[in-house]
C-alpha positions in Angstrom: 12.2 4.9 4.4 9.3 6.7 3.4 8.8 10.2 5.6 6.0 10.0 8.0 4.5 13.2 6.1 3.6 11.6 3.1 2.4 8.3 4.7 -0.1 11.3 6.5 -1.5 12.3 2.7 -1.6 9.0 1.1 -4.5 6.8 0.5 -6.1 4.1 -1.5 -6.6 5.6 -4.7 -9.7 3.1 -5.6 -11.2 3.6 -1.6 -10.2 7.4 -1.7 -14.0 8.6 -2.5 -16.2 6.2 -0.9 -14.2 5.9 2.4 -10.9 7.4 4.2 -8.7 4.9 2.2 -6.2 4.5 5.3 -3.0 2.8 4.2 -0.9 0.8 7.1 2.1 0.7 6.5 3.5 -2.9 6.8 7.4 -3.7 7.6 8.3 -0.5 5.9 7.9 -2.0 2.6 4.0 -2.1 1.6 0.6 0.1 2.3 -2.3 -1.9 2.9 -5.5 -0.3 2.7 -7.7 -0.7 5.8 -10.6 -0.6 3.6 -10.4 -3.1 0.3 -7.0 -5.1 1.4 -5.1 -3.9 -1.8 -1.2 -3.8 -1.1 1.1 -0.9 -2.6 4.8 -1.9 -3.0 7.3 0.5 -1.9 10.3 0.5 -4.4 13.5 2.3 -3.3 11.5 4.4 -0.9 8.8 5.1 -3.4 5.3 4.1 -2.9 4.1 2.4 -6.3 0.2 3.7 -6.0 -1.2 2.5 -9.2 -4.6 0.3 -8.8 -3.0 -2.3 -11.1 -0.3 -3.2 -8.9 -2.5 -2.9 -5.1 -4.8 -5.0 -7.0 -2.2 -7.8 -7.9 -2.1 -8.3 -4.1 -5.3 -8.1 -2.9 -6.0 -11.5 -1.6 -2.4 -12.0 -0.5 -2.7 -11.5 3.3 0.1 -9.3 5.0 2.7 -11.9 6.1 2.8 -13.8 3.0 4.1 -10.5 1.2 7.4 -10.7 -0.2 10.0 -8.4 2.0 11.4 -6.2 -0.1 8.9 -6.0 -3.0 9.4 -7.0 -6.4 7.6 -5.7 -9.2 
């Protein structure tokens, strides 16, 4: 599980400038931004925050995600 603290200081790093670049967190295993829809794995309680990999997901809605992650 990833501690509430550091879901507080994440964000999108492509909406990070232009907007807030809010992450959700979805069924404690991805971070959607509320902005552009990209989705960030989390892999063994790790968030995976490169723009490749929230990109790969981007049209992908929420609840067709696979639970846990694979990358």
């Amino acid at each position: 599980m990833v501690k509430k603290e550091l879901l507080d200081i994440l964000r999108c790093p492509v909406c990070v400038k232009e907007n807030k670049g809010a992450l959700t967190l979805f069924k404690e295993s991805w971070l959607v931004c509320d902005n552009c829809q990209r989705k960030y794995p989390i892999v063994d309680d790790i968030p995976v925050m490169l723009i490749e990999e929230g990109s790969k997901w981007v049209d992908t809605a929420p609840e067709n995600l696979q639970i846990p992650p694979e990358i």
